[in-house]
N, C-alpha and C positions, 0 to 999 in steps of 0.2 A: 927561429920561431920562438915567441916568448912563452915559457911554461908556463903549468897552472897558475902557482903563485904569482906571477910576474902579469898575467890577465886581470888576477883578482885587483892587483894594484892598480896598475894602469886604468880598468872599469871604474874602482874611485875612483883615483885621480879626473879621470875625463867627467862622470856625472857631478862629481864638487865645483869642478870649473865652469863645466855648461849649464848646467841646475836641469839636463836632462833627468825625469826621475824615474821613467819606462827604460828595465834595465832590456829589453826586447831591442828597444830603437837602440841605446848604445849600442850594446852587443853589434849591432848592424853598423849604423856608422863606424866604429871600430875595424869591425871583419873587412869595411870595403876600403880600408885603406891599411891594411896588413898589420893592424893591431900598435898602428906609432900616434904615440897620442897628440905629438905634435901636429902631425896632418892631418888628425881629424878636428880635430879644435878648431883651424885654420880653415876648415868645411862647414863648420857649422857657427863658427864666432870672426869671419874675417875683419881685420884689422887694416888700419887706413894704409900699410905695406905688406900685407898678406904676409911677415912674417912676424916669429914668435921664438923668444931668447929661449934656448934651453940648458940647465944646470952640467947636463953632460959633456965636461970638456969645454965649456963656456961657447960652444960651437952656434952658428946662427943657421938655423932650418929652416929651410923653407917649403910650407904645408902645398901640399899638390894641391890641383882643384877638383870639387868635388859637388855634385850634385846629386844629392838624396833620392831617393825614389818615398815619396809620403806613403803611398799606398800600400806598402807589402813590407813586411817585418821578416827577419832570418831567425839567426838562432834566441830560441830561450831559452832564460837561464834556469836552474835549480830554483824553485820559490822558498826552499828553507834560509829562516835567518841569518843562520851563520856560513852562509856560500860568500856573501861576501860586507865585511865589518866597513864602515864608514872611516876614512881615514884622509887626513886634513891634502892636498895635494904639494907634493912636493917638487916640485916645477914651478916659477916664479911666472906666475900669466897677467898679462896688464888686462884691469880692470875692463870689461866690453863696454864702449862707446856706443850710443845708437847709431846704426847703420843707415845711412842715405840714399834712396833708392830713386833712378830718374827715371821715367817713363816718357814714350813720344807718341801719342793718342791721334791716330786719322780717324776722322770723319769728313767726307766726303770732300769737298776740297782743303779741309782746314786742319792741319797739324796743333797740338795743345802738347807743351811741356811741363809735366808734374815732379816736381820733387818731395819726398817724403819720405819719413822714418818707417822703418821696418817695422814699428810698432802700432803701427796705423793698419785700417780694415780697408775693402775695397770699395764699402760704402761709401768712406770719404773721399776717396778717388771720383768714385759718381759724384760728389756733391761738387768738386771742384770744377766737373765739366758741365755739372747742371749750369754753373755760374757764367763759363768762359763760352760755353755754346747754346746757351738757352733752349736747352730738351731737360725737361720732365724726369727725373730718377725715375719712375714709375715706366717711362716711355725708353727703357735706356735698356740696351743688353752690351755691355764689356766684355769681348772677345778676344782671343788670340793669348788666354793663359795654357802653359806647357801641361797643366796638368786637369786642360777642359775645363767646362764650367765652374764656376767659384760661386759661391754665396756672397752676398753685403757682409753679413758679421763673421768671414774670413779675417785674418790677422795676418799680412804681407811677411809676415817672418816664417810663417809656417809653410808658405810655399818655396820655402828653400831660392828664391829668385837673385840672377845676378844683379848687377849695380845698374845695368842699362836694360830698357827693357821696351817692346815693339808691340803695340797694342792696337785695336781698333774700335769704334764704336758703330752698332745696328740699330737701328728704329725702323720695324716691320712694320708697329703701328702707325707711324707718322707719313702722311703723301711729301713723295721728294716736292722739293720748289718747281712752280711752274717756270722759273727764269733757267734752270738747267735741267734738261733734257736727257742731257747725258748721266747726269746724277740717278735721275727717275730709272732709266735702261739700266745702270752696273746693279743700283737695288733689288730691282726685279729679276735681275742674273743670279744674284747672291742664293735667294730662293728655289732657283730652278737646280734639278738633276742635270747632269751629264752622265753620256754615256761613252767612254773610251773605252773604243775596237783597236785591242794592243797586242801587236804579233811580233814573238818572241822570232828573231831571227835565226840562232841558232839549230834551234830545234823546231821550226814553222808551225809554232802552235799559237792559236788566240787565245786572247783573255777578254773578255765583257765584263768591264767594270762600271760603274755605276759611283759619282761622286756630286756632292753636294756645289754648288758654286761658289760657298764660301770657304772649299778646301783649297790648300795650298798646291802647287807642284810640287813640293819638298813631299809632301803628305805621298802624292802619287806614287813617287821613285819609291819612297821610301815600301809601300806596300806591293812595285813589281818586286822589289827585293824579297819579297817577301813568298812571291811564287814563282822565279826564276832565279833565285840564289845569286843573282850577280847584287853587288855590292854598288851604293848611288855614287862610288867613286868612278866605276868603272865601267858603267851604264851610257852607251852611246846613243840617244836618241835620232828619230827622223821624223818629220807629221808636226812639228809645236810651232804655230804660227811666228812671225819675225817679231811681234811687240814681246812674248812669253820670254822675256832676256833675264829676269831675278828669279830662281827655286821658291824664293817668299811670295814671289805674285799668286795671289786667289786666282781660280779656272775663271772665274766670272767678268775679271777685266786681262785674261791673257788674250782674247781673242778665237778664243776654241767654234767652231761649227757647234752650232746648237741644233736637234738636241743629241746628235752623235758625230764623232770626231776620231779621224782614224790615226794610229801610231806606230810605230815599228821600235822595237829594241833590241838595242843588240851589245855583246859584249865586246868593249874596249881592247884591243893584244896590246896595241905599243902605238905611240906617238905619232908612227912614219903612216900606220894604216888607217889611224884617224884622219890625217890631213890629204893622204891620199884619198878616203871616202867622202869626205869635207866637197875635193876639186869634182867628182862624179857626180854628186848628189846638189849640185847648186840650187837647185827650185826650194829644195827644205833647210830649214835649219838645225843643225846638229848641237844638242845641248850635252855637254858634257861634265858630269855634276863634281863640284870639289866634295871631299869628305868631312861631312860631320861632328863626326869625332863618335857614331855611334857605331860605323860598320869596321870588321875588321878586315885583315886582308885575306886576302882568298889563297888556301893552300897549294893550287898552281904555280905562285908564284915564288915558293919555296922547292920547288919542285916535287912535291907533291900530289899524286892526281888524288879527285873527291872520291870517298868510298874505299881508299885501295888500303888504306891501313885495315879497320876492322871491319868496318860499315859493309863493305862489300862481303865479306867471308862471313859473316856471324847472317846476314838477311839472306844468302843462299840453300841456306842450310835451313830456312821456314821453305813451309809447302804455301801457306796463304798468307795473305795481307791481317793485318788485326782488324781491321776496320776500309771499307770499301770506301774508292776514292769520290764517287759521285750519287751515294746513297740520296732517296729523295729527301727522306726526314732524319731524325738523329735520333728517331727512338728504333729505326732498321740497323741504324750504322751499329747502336750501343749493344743488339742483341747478339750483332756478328761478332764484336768487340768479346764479349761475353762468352759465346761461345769459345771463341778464339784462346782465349787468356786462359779456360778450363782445360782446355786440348794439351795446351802448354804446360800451361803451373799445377794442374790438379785441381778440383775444388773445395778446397780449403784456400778461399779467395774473400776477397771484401764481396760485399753484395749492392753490386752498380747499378744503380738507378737506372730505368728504361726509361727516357724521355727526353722532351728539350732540357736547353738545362735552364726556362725560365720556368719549366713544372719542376727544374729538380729546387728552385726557388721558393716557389709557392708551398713546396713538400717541407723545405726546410724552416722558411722567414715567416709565412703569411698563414698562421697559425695560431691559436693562442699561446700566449706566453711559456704557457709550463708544456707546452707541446714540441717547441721548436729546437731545432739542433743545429750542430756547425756543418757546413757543407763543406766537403773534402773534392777536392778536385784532383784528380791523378790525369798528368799530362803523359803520354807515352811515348816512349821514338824508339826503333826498333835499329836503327843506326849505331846507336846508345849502347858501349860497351859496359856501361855500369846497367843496362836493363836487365840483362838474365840474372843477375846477385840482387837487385832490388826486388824484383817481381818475387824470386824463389826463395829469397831464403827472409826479408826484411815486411814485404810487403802478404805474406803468404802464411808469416809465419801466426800461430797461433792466436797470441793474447795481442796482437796489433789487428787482426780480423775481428776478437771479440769486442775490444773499444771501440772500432770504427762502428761496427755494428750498432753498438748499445748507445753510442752521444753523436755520429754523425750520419749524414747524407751523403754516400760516397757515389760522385759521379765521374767518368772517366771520358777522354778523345785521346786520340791517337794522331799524333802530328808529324809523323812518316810520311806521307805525303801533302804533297805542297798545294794542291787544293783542299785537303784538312784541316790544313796550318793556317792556311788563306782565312777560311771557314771561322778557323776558332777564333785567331786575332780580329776578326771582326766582331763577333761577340762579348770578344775579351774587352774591348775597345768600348762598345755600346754598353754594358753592366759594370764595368770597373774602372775606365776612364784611358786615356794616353798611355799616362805613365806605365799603369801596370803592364798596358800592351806591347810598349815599346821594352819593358825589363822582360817579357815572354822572348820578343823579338832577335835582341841580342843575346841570350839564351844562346854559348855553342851545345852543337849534336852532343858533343862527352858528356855537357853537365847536365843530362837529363839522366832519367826520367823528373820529372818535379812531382811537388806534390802542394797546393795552393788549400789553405786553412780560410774559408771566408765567414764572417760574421755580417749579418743584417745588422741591421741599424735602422731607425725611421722612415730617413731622408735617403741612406745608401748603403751599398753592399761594403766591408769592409776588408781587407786582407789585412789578414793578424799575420800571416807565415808563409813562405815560400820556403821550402824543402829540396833541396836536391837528393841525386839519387848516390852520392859519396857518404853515406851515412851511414849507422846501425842502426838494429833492432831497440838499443836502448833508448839513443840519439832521439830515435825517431818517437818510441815512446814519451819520451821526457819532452820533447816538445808539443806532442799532442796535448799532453795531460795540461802543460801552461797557458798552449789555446782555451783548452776547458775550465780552464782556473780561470782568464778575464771572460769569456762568455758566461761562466756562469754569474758571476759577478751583477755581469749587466742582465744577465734572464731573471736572476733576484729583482734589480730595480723593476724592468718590466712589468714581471708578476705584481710587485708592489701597486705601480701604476694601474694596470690592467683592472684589479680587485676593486680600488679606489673607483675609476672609473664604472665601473660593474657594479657598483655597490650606488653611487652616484643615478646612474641610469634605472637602477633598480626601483631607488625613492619617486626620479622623477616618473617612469612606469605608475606606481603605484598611486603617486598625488593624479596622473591621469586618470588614471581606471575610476580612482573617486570622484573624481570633476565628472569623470562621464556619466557616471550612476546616479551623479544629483544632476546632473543635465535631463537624463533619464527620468530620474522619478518628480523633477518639475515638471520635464514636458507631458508624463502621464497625468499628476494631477491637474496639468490645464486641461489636459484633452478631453478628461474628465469631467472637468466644471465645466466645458463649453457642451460637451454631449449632455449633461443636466440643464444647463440652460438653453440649448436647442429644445430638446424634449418640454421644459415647460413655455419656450413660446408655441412648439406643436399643440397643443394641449390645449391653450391661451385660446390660441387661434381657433380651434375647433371646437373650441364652447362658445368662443363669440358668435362663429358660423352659424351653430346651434342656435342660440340665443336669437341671432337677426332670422335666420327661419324659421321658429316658433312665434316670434314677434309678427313675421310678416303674416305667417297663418291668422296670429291670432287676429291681427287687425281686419283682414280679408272675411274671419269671419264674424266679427264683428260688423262690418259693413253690412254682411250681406245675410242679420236676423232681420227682420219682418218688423217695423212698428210694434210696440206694446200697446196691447188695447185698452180703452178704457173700462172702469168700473160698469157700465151704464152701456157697455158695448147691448147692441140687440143680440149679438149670437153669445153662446154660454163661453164662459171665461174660466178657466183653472188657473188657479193663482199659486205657486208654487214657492219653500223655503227652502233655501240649501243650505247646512251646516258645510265651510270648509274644514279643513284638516289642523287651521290654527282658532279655530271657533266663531270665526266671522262667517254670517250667515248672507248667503245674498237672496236676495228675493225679486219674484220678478210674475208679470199676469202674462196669458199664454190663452190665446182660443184652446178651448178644446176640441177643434178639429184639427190642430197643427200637431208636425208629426213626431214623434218623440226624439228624428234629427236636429229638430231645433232645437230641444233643451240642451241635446247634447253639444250643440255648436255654442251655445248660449254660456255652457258651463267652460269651454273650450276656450272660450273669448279673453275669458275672464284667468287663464292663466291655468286651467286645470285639463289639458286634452285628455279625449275618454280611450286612448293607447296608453296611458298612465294611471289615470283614475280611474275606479267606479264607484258610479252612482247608485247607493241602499236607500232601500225606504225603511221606516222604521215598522210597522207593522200592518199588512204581514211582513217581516225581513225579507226583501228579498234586494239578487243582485238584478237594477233595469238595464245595466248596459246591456244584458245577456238577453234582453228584449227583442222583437226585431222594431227598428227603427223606426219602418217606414209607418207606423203603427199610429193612429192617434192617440193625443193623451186620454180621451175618453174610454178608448178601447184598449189602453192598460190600466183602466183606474183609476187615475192621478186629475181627477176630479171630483170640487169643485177646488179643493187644496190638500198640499201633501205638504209633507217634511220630507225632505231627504237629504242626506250627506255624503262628502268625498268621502273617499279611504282609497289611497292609494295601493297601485298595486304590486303584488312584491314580484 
């Protein structure tokens, strides 16, 4: 094992060569191939012979292979300057070539081979197949990368991918061609659930699983592995229809019973009892999977049984489970967890979120900026002979309670049992992607308990760290504290952004609120000038009214005075003057037997009604409207001539 100084070297050496500058991801690449800078170089820069000369003993190495996991970072280093000085590399490495990467693209009946540098995005990928298969980049979903969905402005180097590579293309939105048939059916397969009713042979238990149509079989095995501990080496199937012959074939054109399909599994002994099962079972076919290169082998086969080293003796000696195998929700399972852990360790424990862990999400990411924290995920296994020194004395211990406390979100499961395991790698799968699922997966029982450092992001969750439980108090501090040192980094930009934003939204608020209040106080001063000019055609209108009904009076009475008689009349005559109110006098002769309503109608005709006027005589003064009417002028006097004038009345 190479000591300190002999890491610090090697760590330049390797980030001078690769212009890695995230001494986290070194560190990692390094660790996963035993700290020989040869092999990791050869991991991460292969060369058109995969190997690479080295100065030691002039000897030629050849670098293992090696496939990164992007998603989850190991150890961090010390972030003081002088942990490790920059120094030129002393190993002679040929300059890195760009890498050429071939790809083989199905689309429904049609294969497309791409070639391209590792320097290229997968946008350009789509644009190649826009051209060679005429769909739409917009209409286009690229499937079947190892580490799940990918963006366009992805950069094919980052995903770590080997030289050859198996790809497919979806268009949910586009209808298949009406000239195939069969094309339109596998599409509409692709979409649909499956449900496989898979019963463990051994131990006669089912499983109700639930899979998409455009999951693999590889996908399948890989996740009974995952709740029957047999390995996809060693995994004898029964139930998978005669076409289901490739692990790569999707459920959707194997042939499967839609929309539920039954299975039996069972564990492999030896050769003799597979082809003996093989001649019994003729109606099924027996799919018996090669090994991946991710499972390893089963302690059986060492002579070994599971459990019997420590697992069995250390989980006898609990009275309860930490967490119940078929809780309905996980904020039941996380309180029993809780209790559990206190019964055990004491309390002086982290303090575990009660909830799903997409509320321990929302508690932690969906926040504002200056609010939001790292969310710490502690994976448990009670299996796990490094559990009772993690939980007690690292995880328990004081100032690692207090930080968690004070900068993270600590949530916890417990993955002892194989329906919690099941459980949590599907969530692990659904929020963090393949990858991270499949490095949970291959996870042995010893190297737990873990501990998962996740960071939001925008667009997605991140793993900064994965922690094993082989560690210290210090270890464990010093890496937390380097999680906190790039979150907080990016919590600074955020903030930054956030304010900006906030500050943005504020003005445009603001230019609103004034828009609205002159919209306001326009639309009051119209409502206003239209309520003024309503009211003065009311007004209008109502003195016209007036007007045409005084008009019509007066003409009616007009009509309807009596002849003026002559001078020379035979009966006696009162000839009478009126002064109006603008000094026009009108004059007019009148019988003296006519009755003093005539004059008044007379006077009426003429524009001056006696409800508005009255008619004075000059002397004696008096008022005659106050007369009675019916009266003649002779028997009020106003014979053989008078004066008299308006005066309105007030």
């Amino acid at each position: 094992m190479a000591s300190n100084m002999d890491r610090e070297m090697i760590l330049a050496d390797f980030q001078a060569c690769t212009g890695i500058e995230n001494i986290d991801e070194a560190i990692t690449l390094l660790e996963q191939n035993n700290w020989d800078l040869v092999a990791a170089i050869n991991g991460v820069i292969p060369q058109e012979n995969g190997i690479l000369q080295s100065e030691y003993g002039g000897e030629t190495m050849q670098g293992p292979a090696f496939d990164p996991v992007s998603h989850s970072s190991s150890a961090s280093a010390p972030s003081s300057s002088s942990a490790f000085r920059p120094v030129m590399p002393s190993r002679q490495i040929v300059e890195r070539q760009p890498r050429m990467l071939d790809f083989r693209v199905e689309y429904r009946d049609k294969n497309v081979d791409v070639v391209l540098e590792d320097s290229c995005t997968v946008g350009e990928i789509k644009q190649i197949l826009e051209n060679e298969l005429q769909i739409p980049v917009s209409k286009m979903l690229l499937k079947g990368w190892k580490t799940g969905d990918v963006e366009d402005s992805t950069v094919l180097k980052s995903l770590h991918l080997p030289k050859n590579n198996s790809l497919y293309v979806l268009t949910p939105d586009l209808p298949p061609p009406s000239s195939s048939s069969h094309a339109g059916a596998l599409q509409e397969s692709l979409n649909q659930n499956f449900m496989l009713i898979i019963t463990h042979r051994e131990v006669q238990r089912e499983y109700n699983l639930n899979f998409s149509g455009s999951s693999t079989i590889q996908e399948v095995k890989r996740n009974v592995y995952d709740l029957t501990s047999i390995p996809v080496r060693h995994q004898l199937w029964e139930g998978w229809p005669t076409s289901a012959t490739d692990d790569s074939m999707c459920l959707a054109e194997s042939g499967l019973s839609y929309p539920c399909h039954r299975l039996t599994v069972g564990r492999r002994s030896s050769p003799a009892q597979t082809r003996e099962q093989s001649e019994e079972q003729s109606t099924d076919v027996h799919m018996v999977s090669d090994s991946d290169g991710d499972d390893f082998e089963d302690a059986t086969e060492f002579g070994v049984d599971d459990g019997e080293v420590f697992g069995m003796a250390s989980s006898a000696l609990r009275k309860s489970p930490m967490m119940p195998e078929n809780a309905e929700n996980e904020g039941d399972a996380l309180l029993q967890f809780t209790a559990e852990f206190s019964s055990r360790y004491g309390d002086c424990h982290p303090v575990f979120f009660i909830g799903s862990l997409e509320a321990a999400f929302q508690e932690a990411f969906y926040v504002k900026a200056r609010d939001r924290k790292l969310l710490a995920i502690y994976l448990h296994h009670d299996e796990s002979v490094l559990t009772n020194v993690f939980c007690s004395q690292m995880l328990c211990a004081e100032s690692i309670v207090s930080y968690l406390s004070q900068n993270f979100i600590t949530w916890a499961w417990d993955l002892t049992k194989d329906a919690n395991r099941a459980r949590f790698l599907t969530m692990c799968n659904r929020h963090f992607g393949s990858v991270v699922a499949q490095t949970i997966r291959t996870q042995k029982t010893d190297q737990f308990p873990l501990f998962l450092i996740i960071m939001g992001k925008r667009s997605s969750n991140e793993v900064l760290n994965v922690i094993q439980g082989n560690t210290t108090v210090d270890e464990l501090m010093m890496r937390l504290m380097a999680a906190m040192e790039i979150f907080t980094a990016q919590q600074q930009e955020d903030i930054k952004d956030e304010d900006e934003r906030e500050a943005r939204e504020n003005v445009k608020r603001e230019q609103d609120e004034a828009y609205r209040l002159s919209l306001e106080a326009d639309r009051a001063k119209r409502e206003a000038h239209e309520r003024e000019m309503a009211e003065q055609f009311r007004l209008e209108q109502i003195r016209k009214e007036q007007e045409e009904e005084r008009e019509a009076i007066r003409l009616s009475l007009e009509q309807a005075l009596p002849p003026e008689p002559n001078e020379e009349n035979a009966e006696p005559v009162s000839k009478l003057r009126i002064r109006t109110p603008s000094g026009e006098f009108l004059e007019r002769r009148f019988l003296a037997s006519n009755k003093l309503q005539i004059v008044f109608d007379f006077v009426a005709s003429k524009g001056f009604p006696w409800d508005e006027f009255k008619l004075l005589s000059t002397f004696p003064r008096r008022d005659v409207t106050q007369l009675d009417p019916n009266k003649s002028l002779l028997e009020v006097k106003l014979f053989p001539q008078e004066t008299l004038f308006l005066e309105a009345k007030e």
